[in-house]
C-alpha positions as CSV (number, residue, x, y, z in Angstrom):
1,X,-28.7,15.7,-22.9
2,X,-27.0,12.4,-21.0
3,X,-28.5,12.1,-18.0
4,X,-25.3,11.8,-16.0
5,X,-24.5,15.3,-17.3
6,X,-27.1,16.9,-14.7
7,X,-24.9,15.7,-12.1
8,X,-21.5,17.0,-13.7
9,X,-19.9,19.8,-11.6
10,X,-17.3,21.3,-13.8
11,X,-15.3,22.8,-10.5
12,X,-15.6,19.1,-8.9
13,X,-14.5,17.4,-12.1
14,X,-11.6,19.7,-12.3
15,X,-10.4,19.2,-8.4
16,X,-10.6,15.3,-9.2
17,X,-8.8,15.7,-12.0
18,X,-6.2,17.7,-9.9
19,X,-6.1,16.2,-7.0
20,X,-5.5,12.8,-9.3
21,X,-2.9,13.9,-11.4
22,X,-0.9,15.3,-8.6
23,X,-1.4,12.1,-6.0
24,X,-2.1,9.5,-8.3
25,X,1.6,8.3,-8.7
26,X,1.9,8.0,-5.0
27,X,-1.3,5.9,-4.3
28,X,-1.0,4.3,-7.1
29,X,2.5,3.2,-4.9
30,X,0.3,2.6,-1.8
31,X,-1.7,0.4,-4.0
32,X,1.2,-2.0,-5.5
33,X,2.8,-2.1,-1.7
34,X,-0.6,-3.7,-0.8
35,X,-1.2,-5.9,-3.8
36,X,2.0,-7.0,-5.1
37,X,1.1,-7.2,-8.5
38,X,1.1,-3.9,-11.1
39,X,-2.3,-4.4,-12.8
40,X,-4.2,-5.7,-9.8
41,X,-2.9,-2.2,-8.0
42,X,-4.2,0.0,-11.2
43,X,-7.1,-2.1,-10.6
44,X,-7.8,-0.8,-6.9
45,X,-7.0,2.5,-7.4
46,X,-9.1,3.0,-10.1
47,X,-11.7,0.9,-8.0
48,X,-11.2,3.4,-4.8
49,X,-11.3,6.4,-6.8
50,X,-14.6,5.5,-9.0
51,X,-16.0,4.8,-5.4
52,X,-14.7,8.2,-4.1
53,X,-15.2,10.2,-6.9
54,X,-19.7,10.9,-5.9
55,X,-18.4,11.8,-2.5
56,X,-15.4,14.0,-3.6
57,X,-17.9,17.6,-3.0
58,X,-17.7,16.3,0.6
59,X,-14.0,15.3,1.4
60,X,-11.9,17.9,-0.8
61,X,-11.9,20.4,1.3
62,X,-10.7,18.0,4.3
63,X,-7.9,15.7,4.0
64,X,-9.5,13.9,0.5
65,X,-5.6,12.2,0.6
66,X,-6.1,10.6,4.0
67,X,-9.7,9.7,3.0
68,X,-8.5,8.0,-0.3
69,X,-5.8,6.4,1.6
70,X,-8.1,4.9,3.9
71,X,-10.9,3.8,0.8
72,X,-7.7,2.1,-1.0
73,X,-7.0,0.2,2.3
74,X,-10.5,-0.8,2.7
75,X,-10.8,-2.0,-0.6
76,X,-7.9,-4.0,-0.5
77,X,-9.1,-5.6,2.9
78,X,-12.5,-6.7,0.8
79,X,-10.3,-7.9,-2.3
80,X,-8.1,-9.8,0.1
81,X,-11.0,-11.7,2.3
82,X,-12.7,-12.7,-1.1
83,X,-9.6,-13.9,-3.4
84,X,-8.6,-17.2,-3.4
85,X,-4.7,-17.9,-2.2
86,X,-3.6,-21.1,-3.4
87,X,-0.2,-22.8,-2.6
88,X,2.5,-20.0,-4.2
89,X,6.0,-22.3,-4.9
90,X,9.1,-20.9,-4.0
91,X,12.5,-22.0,-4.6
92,X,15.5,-22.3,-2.5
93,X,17.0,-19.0,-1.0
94,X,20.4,-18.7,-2.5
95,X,23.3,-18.6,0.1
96,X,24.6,-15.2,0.4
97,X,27.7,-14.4,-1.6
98,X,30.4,-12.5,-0.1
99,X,31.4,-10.7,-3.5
100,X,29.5,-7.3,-5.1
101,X,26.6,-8.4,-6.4
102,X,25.3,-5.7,-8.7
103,X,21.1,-6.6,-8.6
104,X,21.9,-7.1,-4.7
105,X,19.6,-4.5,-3.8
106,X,16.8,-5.2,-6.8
107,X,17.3,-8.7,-5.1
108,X,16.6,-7.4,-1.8
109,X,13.7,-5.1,-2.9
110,X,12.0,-7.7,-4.2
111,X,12.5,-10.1,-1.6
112,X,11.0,-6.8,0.9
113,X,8.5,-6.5,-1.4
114,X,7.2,-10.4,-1.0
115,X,7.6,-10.5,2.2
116,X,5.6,-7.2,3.5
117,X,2.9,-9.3,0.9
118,X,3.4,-12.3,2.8
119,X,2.0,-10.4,6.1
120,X,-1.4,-10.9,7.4
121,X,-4.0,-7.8,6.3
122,X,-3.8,-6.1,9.0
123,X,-0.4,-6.3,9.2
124,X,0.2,-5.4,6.0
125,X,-2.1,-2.2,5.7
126,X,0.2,-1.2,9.5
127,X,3.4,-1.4,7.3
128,X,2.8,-0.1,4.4
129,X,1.2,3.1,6.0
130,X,4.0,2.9,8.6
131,X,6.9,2.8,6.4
132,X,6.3,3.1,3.1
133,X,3.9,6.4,3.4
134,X,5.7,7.4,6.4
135,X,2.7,7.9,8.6
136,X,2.8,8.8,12.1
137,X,1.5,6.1,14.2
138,X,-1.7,8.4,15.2
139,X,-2.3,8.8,11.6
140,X,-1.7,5.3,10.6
141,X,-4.5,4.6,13.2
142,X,-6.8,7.3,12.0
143,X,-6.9,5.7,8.5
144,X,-7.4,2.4,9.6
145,X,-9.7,3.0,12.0
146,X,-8.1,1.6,15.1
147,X,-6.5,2.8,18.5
148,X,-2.9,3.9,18.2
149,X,-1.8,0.6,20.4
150,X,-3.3,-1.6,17.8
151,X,-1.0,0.3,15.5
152,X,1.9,-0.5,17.5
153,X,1.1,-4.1,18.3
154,X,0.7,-4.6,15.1
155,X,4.1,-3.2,13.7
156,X,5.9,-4.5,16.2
157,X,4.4,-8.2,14.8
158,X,5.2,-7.3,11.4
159,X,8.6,-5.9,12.0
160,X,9.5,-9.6,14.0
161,X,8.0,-11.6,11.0
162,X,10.0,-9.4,8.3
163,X,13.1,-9.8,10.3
164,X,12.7,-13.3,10.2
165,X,12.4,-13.9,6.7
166,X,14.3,-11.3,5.5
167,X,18.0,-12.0,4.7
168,X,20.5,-10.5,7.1
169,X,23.5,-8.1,5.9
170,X,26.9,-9.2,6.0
171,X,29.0,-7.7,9.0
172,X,30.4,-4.9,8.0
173,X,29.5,-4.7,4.5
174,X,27.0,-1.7,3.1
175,X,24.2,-1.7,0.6
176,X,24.2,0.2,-2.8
């Protein structure tokens, strides 16, 4: 007999299992928002899940989403403090182009993408919880561990930033 088979719980194995299947996609989302970079994302997730998985007899019957939310954001935070961030080049920003542009909005997206990655932590975690996950700001606070004001303070700094680098639509015209 493996010794780490005493500890197996068939009914908790199969809840993780669920519970993983049926969120995975999402946080794995969460994750990517946070990181920026596709492996590095699978990476935390399968980080914050190995580290929730001992505790999961104790948090499924809760909110084990919200819990795991707040474990990925966490883990990030540590990633984050300990990586190294070197000088990242960047070429010019094109003018914008009155025509139809068909990878306009891939543009864009990835454009949002680097610039909600360009935030500081905190900031960061507050937007991609915010907007991304659609939490409420009480909720966004809850995970994070901080007061709802914080939350708001916090957005409202991100949102000026991200307005400032973000490229502004032409009058009149729409996005598809």
């Amino acid at each position: 007999m493996d010794p780490g088979d005493r500890d197996r719980d068939p009914d908790r194995d199969g809840d993780f299992e669920a519970f993983v299947a049926a969120r995975g996609p999402r946080l794995l989302r969460v994750a990517w928002l946070l990181t920026g970079d596709a492996h590095l994302a699978e990476d935390l997730l399968q980080t914050t899940l190995a580290k929730v998985w001992p505790k999961w007899h104790r948090i499924s019957g809760e909110r084990p989403e919200a819990y795991v939310r707040k474990a990925l954001v966490h883990t990030h935070a540590s990633w984050w403090r300990r990586r190294w961030r070197g000088e990242v080049p960047h070429g010019e920003v094109p003018d914008a182009v009155g025509s139809f542009d068909a990878y306009e909005s891939v543009d864009l997206e990835q454009s949002l993408a680097a610039a909600v990655r360009s935030l500081p932590i905190g900031q960061r975690a507050v937007v991609v919880l915010r907007f991304f996950e659609d939490l409420s700001v009480e909720d966004t606070a809850a995970t994070l561990g901080c007061a709802p004001g914080t939350v708001k303070s916090q957005s409202a700094k991100a949102l000026r930033t991200l307005r400032a680098v973000l490229p502004v639509p032409a009058e009149g015209g729409e996005r598809g």
